[in-house]
PDBQT receptor file of N, H, CA, C and O in Angstrom, charges set to zero:
ATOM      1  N   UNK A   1    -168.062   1.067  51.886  1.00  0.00    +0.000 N 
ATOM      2  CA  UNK A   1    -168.271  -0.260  52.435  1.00  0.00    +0.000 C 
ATOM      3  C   UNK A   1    -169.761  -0.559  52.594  1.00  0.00    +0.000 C 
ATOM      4  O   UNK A   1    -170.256  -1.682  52.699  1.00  0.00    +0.000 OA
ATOM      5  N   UNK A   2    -170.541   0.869  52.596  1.00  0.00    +0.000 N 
ATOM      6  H   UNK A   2    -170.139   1.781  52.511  1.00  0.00    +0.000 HD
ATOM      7  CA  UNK A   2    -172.157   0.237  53.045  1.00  0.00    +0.000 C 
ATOM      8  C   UNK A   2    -172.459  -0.229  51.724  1.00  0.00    +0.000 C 
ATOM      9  O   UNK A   2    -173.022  -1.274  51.398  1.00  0.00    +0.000 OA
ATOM     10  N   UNK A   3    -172.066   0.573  51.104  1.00  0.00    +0.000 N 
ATOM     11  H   UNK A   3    -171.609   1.422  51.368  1.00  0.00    +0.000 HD
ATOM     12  CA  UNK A   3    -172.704   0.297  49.436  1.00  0.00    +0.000 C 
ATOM     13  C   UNK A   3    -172.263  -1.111  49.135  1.00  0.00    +0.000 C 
ATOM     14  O   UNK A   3    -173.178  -1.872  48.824  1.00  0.00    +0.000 OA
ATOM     15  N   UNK A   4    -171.258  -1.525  49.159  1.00  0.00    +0.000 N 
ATOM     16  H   UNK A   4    -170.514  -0.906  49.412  1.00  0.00    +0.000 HD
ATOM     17  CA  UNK A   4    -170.650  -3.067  48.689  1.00  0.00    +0.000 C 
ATOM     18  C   UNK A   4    -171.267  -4.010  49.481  1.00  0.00    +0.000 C 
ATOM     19  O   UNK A   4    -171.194  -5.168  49.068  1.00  0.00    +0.000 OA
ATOM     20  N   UNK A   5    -171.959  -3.778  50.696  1.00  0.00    +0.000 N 
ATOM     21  H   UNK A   5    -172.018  -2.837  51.031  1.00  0.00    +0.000 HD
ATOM     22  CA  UNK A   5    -172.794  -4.816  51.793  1.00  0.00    +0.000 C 
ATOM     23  C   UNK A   5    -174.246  -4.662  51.242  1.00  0.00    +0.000 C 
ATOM     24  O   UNK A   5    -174.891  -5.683  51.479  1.00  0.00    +0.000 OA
ATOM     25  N   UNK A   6    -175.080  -3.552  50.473  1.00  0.00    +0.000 N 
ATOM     26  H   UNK A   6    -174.555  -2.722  50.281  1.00  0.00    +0.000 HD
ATOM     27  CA  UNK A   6    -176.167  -3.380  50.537  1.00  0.00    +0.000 C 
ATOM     28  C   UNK A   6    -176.194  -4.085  49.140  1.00  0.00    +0.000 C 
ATOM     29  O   UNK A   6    -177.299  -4.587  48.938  1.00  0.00    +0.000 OA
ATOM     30  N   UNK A   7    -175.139  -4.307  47.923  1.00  0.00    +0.000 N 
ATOM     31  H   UNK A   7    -174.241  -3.898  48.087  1.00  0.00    +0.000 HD
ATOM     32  CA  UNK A   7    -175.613  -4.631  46.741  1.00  0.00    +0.000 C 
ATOM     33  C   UNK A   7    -175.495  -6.229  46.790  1.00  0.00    +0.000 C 
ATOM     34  O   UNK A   7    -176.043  -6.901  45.916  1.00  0.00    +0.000 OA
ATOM     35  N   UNK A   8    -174.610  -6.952  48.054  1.00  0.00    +0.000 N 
ATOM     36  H   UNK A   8    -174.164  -6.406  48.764  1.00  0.00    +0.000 HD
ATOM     37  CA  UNK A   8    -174.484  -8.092  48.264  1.00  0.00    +0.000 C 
ATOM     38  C   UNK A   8    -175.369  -8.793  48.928  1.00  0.00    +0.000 C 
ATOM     39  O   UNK A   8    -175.316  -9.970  49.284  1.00  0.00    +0.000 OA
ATOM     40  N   UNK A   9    -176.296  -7.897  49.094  1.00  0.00    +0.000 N 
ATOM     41  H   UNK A   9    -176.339  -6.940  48.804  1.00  0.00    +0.000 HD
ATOM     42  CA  UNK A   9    -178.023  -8.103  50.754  1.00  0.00    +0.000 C 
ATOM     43  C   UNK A   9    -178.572  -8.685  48.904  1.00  0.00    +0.000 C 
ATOM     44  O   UNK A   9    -179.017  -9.793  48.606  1.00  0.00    +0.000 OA
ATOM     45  N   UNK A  10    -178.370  -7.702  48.130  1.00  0.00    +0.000 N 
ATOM     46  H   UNK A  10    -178.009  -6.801  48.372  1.00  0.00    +0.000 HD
ATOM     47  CA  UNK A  10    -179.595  -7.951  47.028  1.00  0.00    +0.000 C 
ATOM     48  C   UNK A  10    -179.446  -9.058  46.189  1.00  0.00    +0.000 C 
ATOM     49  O   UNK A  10    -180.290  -9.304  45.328  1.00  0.00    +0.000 OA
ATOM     50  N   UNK A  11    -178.163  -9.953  46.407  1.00  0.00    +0.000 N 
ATOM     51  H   UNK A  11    -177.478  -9.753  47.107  1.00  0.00    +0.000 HD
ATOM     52  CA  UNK A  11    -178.111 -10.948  45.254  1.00  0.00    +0.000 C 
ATOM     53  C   UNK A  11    -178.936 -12.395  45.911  1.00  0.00    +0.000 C 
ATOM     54  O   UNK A  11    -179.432 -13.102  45.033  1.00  0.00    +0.000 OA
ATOM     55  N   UNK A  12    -179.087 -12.793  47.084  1.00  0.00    +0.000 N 
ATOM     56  H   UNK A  12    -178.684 -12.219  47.797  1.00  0.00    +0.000 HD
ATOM     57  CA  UNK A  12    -179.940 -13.735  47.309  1.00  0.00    +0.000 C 
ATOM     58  C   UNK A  12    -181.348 -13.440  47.201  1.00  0.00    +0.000 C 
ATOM     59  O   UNK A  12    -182.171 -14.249  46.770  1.00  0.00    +0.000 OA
ATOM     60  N   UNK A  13    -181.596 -12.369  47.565  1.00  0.00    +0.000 N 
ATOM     61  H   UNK A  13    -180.929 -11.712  47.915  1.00  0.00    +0.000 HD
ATOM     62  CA  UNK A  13    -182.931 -11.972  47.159  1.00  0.00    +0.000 C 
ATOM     63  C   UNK A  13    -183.213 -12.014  45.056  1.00  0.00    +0.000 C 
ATOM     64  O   UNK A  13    -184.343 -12.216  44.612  1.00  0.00    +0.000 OA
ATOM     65  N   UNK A  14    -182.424 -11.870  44.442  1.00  0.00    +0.000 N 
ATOM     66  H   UNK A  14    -181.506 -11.706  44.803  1.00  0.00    +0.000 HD
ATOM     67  CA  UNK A  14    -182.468 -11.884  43.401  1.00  0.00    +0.000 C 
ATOM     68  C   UNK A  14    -182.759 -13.158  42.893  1.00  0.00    +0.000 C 
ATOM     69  O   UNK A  14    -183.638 -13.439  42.078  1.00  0.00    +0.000 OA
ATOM     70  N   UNK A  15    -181.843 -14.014  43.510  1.00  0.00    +0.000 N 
ATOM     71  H   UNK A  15    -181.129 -13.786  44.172  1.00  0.00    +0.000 HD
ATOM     72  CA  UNK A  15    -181.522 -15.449  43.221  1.00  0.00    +0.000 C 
ATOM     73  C   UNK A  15    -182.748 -16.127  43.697  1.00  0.00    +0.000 C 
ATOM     74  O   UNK A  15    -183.146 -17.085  43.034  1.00  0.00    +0.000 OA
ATOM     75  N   UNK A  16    -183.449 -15.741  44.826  1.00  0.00    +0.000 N 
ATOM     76  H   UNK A  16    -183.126 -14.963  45.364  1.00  0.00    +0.000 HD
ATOM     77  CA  UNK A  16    -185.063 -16.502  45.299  1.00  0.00    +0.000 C 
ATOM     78  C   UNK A  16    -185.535 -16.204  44.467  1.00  0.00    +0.000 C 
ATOM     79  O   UNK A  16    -185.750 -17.124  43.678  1.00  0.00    +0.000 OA
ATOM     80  N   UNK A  17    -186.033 -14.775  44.026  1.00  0.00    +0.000 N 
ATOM     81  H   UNK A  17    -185.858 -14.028  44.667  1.00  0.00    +0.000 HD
ATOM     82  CA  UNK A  17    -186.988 -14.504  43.576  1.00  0.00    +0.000 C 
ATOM     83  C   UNK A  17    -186.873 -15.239  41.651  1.00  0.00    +0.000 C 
ATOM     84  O   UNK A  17    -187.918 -15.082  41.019  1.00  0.00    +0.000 OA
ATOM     85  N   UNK A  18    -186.003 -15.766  41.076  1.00  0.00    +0.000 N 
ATOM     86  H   UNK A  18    -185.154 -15.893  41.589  1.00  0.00    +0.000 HD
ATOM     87  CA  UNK A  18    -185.573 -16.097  39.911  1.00  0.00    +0.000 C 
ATOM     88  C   UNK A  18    -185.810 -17.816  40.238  1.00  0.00    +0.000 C 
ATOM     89  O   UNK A  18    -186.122 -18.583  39.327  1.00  0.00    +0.000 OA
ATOM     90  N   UNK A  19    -185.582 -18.354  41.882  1.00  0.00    +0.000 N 
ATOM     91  H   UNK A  19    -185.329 -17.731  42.622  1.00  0.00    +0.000 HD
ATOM     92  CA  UNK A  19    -185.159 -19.428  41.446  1.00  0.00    +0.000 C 
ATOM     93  C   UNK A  19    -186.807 -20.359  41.742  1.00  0.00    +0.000 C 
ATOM     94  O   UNK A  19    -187.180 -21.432  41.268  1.00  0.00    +0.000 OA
ATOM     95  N   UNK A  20    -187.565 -19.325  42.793  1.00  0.00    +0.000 N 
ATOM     96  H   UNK A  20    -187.261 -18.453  43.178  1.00  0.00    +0.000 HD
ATOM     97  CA  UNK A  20    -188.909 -19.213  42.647  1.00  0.00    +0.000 C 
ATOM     98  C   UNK A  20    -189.967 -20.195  41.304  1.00  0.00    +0.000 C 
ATOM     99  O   UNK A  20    -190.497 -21.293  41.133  1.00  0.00    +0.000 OA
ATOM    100  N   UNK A  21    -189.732 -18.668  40.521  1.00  0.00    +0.000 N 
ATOM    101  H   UNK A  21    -189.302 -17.776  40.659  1.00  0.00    +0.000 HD
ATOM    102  CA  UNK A  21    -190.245 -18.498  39.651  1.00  0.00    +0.000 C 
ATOM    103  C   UNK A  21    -189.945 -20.312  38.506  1.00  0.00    +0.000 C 
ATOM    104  O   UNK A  21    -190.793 -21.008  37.947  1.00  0.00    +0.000 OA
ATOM    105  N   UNK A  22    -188.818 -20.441  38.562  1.00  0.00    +0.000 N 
ATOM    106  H   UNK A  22    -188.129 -19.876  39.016  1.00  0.00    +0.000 HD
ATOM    107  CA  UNK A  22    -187.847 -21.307  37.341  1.00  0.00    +0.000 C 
ATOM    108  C   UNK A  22    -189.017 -22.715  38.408  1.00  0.00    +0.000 C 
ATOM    109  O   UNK A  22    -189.842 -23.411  37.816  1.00  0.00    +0.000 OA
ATOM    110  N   UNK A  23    -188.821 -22.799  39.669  1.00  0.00    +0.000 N 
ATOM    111  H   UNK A  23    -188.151 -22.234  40.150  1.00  0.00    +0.000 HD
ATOM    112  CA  UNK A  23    -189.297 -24.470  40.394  1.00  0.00    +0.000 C 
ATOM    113  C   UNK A  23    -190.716 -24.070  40.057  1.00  0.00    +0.000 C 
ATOM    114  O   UNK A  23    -191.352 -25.119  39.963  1.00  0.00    +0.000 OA
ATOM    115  N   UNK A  24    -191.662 -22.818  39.785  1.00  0.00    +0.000 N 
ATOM    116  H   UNK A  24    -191.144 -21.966  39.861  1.00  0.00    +0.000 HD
ATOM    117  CA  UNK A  24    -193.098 -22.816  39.594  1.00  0.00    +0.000 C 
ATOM    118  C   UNK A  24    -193.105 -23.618  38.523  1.00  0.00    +0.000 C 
ATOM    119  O   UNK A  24    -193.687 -24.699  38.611  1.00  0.00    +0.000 OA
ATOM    120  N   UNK A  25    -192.249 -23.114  36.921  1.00  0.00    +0.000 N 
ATOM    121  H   UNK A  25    -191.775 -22.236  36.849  1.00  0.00    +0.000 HD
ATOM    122  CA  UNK A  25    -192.044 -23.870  35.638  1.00  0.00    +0.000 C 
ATOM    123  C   UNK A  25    -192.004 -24.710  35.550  1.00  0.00    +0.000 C 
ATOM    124  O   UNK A  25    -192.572 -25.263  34.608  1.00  0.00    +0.000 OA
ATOM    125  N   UNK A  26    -191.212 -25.475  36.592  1.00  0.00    +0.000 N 
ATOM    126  H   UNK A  26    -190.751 -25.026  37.357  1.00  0.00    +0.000 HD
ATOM    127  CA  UNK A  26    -190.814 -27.100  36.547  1.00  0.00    +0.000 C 
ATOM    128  C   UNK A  26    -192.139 -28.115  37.448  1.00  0.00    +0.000 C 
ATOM    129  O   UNK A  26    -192.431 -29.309  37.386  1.00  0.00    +0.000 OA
ATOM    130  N   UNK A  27    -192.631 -27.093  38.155  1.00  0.00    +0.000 N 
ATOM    131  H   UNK A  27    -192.394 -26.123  38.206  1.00  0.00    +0.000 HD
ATOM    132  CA  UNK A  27    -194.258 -27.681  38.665  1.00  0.00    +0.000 C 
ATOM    133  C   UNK A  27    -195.047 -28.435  37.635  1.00  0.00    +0.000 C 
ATOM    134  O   UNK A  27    -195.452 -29.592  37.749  1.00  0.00    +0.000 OA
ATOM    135  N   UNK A  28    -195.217 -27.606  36.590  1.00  0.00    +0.000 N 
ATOM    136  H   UNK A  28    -194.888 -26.666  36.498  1.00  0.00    +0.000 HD
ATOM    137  CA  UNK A  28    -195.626 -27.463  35.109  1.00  0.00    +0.000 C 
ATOM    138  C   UNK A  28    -195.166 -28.553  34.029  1.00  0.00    +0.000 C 
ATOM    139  O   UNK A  28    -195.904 -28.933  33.120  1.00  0.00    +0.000 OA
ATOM    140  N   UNK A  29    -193.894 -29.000  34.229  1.00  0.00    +0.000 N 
ATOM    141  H   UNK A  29    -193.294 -28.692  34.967  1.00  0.00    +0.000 HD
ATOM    142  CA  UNK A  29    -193.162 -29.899  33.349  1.00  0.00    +0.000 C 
ATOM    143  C   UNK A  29    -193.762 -31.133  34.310  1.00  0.00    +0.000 C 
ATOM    144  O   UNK A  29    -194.585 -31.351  35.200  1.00  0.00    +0.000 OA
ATOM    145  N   UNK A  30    -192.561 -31.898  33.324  1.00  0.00    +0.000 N 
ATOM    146  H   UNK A  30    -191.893 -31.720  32.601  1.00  0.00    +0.000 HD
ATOM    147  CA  UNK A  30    -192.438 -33.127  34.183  1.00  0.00    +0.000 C 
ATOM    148  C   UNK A  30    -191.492 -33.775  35.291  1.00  0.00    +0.000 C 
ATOM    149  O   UNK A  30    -191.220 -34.969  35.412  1.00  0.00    +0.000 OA
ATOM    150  N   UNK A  31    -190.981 -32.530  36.199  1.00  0.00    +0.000 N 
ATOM    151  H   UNK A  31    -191.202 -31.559  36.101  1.00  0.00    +0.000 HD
ATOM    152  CA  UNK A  31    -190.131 -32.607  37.207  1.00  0.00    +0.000 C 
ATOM    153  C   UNK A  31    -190.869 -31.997  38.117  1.00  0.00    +0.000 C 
ATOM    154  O   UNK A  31    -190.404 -30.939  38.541  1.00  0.00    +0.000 OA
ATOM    155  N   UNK A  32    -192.234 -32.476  38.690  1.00  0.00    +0.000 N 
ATOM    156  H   UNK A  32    -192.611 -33.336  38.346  1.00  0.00    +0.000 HD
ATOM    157  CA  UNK A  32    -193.308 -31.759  39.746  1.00  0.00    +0.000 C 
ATOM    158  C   UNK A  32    -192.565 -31.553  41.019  1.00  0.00    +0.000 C 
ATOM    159  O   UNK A  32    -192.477 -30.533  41.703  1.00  0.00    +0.000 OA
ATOM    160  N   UNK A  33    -192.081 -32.658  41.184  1.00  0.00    +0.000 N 
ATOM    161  H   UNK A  33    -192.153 -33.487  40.629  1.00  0.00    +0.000 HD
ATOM    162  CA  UNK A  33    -190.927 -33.034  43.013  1.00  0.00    +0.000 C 
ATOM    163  C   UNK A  33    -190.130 -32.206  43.264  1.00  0.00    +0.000 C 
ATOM    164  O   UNK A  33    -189.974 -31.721  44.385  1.00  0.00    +0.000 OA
ATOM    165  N   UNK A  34    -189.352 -31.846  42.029  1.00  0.00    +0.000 N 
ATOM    166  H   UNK A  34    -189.479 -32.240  41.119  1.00  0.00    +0.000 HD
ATOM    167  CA  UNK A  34    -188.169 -31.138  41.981  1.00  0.00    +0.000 C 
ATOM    168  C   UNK A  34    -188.277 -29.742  42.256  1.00  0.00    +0.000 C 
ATOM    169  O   UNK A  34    -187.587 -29.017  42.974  1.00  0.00    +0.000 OA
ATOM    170  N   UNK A  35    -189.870 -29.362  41.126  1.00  0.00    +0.000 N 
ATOM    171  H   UNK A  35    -190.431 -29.950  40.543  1.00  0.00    +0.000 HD
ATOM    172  CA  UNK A  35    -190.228 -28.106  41.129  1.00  0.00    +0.000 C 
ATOM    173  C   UNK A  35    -190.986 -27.481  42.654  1.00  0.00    +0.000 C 
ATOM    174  O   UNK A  35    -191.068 -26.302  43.000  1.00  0.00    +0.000 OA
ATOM    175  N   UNK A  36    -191.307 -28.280  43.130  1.00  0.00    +0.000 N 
ATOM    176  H   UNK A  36    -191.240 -29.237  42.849  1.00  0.00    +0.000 HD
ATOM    177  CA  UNK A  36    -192.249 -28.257  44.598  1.00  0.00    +0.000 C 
ATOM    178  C   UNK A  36    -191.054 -27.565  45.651  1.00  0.00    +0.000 C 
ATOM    179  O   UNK A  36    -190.949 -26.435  46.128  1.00  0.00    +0.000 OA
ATOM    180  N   UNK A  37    -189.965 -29.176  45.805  1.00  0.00    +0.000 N 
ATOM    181  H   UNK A  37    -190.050 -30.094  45.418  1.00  0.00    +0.000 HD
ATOM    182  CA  UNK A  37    -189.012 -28.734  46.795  1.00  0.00    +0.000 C 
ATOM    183  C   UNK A  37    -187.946 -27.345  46.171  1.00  0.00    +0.000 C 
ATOM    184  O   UNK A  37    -187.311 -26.639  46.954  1.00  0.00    +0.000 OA
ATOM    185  N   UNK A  38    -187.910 -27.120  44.469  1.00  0.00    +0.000 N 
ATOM    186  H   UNK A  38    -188.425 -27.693  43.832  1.00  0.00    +0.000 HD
ATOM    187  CA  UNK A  38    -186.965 -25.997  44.195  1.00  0.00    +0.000 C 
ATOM    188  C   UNK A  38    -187.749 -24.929  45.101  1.00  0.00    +0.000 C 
ATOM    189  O   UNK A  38    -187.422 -24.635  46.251  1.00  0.00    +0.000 OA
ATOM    190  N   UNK A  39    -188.914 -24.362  44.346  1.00  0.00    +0.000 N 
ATOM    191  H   UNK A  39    -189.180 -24.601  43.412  1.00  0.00    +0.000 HD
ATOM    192  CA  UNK A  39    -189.614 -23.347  44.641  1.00  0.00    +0.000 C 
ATOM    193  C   UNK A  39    -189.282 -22.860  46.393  1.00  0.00    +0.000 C 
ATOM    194  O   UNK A  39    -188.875 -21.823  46.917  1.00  0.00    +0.000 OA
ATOM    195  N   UNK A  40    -189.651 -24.050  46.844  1.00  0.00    +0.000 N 
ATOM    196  H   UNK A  40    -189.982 -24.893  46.419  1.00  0.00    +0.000 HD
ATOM    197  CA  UNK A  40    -189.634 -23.858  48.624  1.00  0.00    +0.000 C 
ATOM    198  C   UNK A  40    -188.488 -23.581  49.209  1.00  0.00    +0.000 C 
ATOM    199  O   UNK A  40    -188.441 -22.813  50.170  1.00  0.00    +0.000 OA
ATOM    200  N   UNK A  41    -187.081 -24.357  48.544  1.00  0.00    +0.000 N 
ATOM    201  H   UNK A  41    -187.119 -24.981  47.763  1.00  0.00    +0.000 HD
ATOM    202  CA  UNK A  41    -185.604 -23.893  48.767  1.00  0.00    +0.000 C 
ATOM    203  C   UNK A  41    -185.093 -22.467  48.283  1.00  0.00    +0.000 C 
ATOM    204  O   UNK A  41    -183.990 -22.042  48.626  1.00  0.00    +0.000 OA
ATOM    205  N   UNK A  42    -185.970 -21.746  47.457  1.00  0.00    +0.000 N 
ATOM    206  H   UNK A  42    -186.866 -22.091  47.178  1.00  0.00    +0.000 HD
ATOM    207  CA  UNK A  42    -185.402 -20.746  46.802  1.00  0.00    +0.000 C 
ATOM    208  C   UNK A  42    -186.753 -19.784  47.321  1.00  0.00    +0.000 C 
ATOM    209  O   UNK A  42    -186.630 -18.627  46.917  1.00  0.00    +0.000 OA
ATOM    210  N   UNK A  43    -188.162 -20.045  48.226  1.00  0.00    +0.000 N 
ATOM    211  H   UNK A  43    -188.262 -20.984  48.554  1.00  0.00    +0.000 HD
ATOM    212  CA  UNK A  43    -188.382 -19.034  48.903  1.00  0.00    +0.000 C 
ATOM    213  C   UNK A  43    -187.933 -18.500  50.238  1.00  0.00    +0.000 C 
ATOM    214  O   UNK A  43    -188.470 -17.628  50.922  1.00  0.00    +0.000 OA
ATOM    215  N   UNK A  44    -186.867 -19.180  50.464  1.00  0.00    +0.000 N 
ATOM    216  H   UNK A  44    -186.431 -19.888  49.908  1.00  0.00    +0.000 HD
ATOM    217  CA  UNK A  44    -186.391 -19.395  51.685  1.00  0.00    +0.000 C 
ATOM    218  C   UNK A  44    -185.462 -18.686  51.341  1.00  0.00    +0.000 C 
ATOM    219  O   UNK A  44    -185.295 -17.755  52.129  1.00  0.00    +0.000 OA
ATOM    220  N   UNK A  45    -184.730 -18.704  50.460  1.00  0.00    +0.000 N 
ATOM    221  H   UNK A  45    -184.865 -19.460  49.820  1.00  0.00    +0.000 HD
ATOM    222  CA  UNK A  45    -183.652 -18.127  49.975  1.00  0.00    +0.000 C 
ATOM    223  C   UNK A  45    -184.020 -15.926  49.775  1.00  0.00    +0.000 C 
ATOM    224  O   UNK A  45    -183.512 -14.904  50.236  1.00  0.00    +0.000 OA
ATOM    225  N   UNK A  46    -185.116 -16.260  48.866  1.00  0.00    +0.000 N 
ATOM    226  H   UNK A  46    -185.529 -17.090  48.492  1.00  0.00    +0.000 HD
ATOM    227  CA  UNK A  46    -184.968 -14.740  48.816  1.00  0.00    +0.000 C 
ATOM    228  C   UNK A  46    -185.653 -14.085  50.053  1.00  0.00    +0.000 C 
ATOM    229  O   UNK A  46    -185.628 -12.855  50.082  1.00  0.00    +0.000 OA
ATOM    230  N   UNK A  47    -186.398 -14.890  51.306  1.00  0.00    +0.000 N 
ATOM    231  H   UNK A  47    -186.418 -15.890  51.283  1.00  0.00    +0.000 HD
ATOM    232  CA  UNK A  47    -186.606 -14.240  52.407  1.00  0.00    +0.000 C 
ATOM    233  C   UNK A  47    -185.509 -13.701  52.856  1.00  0.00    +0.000 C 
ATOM    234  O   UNK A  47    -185.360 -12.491  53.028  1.00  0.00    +0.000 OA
ATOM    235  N   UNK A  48    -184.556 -14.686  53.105  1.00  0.00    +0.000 N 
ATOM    236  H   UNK A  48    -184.677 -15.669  52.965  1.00  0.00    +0.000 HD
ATOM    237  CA  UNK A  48    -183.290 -14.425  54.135  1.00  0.00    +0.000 C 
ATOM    238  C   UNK A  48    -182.876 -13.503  53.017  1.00  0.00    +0.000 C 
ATOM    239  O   UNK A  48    -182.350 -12.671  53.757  1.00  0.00    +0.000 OA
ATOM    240  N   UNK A  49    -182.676 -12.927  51.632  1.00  0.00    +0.000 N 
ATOM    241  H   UNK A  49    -183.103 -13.603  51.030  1.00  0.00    +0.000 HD
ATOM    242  CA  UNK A  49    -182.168 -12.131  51.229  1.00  0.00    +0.000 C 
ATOM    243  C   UNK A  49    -182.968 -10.395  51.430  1.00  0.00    +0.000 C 
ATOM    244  O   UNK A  49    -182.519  -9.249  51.396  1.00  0.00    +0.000 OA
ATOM    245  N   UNK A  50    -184.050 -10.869  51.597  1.00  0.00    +0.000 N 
ATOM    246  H   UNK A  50    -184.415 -11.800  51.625  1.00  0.00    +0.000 HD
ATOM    247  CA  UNK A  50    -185.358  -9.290  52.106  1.00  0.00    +0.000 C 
ATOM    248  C   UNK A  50    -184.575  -9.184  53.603  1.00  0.00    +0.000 C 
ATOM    249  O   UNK A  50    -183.818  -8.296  53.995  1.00  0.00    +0.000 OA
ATOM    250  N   UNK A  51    -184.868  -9.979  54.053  1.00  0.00    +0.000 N 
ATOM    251  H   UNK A  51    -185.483 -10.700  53.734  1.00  0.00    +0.000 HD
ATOM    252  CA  UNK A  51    -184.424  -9.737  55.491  1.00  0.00    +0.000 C 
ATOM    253  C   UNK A  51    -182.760  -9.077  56.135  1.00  0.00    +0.000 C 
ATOM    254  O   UNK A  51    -182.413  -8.346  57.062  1.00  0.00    +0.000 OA
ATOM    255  N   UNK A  52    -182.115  -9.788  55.092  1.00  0.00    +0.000 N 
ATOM    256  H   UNK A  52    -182.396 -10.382  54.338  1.00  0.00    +0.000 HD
ATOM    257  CA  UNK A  52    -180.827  -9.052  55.238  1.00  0.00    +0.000 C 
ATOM    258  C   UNK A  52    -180.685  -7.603  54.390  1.00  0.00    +0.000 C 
ATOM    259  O   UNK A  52    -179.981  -6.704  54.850  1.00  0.00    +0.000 OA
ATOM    260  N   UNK A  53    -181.208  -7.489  53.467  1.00  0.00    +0.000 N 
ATOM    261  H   UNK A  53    -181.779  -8.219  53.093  1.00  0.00    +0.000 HD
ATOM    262  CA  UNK A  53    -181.979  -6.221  53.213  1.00  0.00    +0.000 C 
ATOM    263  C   UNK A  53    -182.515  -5.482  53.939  1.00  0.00    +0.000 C 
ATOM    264  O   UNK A  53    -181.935  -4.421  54.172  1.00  0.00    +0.000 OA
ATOM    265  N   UNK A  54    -183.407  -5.662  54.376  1.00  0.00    +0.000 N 
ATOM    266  H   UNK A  54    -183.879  -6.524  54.187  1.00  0.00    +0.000 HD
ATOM    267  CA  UNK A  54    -184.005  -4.750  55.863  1.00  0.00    +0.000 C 
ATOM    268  C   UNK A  54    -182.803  -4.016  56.889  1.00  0.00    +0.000 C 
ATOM    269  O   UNK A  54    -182.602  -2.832  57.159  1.00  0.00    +0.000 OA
ATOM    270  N   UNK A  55    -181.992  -5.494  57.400  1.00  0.00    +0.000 N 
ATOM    271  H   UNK A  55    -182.156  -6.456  57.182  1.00  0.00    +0.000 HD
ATOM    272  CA  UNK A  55    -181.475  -4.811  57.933  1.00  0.00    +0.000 C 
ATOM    273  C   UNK A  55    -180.282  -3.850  57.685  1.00  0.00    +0.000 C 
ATOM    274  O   UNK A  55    -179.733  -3.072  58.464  1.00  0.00    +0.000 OA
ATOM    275  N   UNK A  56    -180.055  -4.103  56.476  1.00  0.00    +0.000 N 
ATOM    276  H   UNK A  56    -180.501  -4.735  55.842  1.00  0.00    +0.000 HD
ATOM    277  CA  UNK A  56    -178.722  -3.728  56.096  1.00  0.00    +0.000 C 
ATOM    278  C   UNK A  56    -179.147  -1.846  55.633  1.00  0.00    +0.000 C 
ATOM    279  O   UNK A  56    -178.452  -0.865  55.367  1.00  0.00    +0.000 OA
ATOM    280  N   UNK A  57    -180.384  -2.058  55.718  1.00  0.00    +0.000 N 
ATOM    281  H   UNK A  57    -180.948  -2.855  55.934  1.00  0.00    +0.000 HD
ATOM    282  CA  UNK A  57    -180.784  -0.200  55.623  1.00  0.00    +0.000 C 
ATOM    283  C   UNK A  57    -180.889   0.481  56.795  1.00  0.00    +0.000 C 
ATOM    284  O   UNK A  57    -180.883   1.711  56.736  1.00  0.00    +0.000 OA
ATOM    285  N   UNK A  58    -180.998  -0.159  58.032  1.00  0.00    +0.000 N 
ATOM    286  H   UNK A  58    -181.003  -1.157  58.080  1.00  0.00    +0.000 HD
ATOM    287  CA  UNK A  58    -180.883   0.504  59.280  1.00  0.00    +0.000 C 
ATOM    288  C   UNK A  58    -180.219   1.178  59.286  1.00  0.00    +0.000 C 
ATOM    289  O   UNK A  58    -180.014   1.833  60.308  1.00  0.00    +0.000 OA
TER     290      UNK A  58
């Protein structure tokens, strides 16, 4: 059961850190707004996924 909670801590963190990266790209294009508020919704995202990480190794 720890193992199935610790690989499920890692998929939002996965998903920030991917969805990050994709709103930096779109900074770059011609969807600046989109890419600004993605980036910021999806660093938020892989915090709370580090963080549930953290704790989920206690």
């Amino acid at each position: 059961m720890n193992k199935q909670r610790k690989n499920s801590a890692n998929l939002p963190l996965v998903l920030g850190i991917l969805g990050f990266f994709a709103g930096i790209g779109l900074m770059f294009g011609e969807s600046k707004v989109i890419g600004i508020f993605g980036s910021i919704a999806s660093a938020g995202l892989a915090f709370k996924g580090y963080k549930e990480l953290k704790e989920s190794k206690k």
